[in-house]
C-alpha positions as CSV (number, residue, x, y, z in Angstrom):
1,X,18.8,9.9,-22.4
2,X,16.0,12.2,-22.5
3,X,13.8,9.3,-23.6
4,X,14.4,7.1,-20.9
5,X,14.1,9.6,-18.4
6,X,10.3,9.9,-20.5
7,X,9.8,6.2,-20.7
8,X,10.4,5.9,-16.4
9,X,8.4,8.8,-15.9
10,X,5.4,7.9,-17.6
11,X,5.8,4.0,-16.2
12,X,5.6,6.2,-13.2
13,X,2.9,7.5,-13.2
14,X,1.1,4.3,-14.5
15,X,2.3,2.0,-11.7
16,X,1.2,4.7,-9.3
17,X,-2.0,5.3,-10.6
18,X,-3.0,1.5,-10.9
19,X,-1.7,0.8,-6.9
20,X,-4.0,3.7,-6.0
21,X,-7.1,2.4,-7.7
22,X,-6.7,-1.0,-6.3
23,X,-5.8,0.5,-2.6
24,X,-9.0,1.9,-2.8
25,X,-10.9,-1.2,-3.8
26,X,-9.3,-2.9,-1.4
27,X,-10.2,-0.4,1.3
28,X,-12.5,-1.2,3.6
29,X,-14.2,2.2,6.4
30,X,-10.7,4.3,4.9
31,X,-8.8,1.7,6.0
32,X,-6.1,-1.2,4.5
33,X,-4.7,-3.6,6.8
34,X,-1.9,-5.5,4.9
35,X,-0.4,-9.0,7.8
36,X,2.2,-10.6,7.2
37,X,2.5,-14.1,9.1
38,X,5.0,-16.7,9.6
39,X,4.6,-19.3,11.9
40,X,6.5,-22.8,13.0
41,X,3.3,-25.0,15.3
42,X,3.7,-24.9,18.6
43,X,7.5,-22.8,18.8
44,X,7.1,-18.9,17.0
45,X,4.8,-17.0,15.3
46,X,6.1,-13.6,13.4
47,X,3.1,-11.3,12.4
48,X,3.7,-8.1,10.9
49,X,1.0,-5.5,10.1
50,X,0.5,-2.4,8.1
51,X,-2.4,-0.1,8.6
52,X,-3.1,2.6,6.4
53,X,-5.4,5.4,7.4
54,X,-7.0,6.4,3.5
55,X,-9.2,9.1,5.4
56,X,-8.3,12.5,4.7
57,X,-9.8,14.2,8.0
58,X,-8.1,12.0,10.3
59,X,-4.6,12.4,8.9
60,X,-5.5,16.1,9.3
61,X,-5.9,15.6,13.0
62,X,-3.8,13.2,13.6
């Protein structure tokens, strides 16, 4: 047990550490804007955004 409990944290840590080095390629003025958009012509369009603020001194303030 103790080994998977290991194995999980040390995937962990891996997956976590690989996200935050391509979130901050990605990253453009401390910002990531991820859209989401689904859309039939000329009836609906469904758009959904995520911003994320990378900026230390604004989260601060915000």
């Amino acid at each position: 047990m103790k080994t998977l409990v290991d194995f999980c944290l040390m995937t962990g840590r891996r997956v976590s550490r690989w996200v935050n080095r391509l979130l901050r390629r990605l990253a453009h003025k401390d910002q990531l804007w991820i859209t989401f958009s689904i859309g039939v012509p000329l009836l609906a369009r469904i758009k959904l955004a995520y911003i994320i603020v990378l900026d230390a001194a604004a989260e601060k303030t915000a």
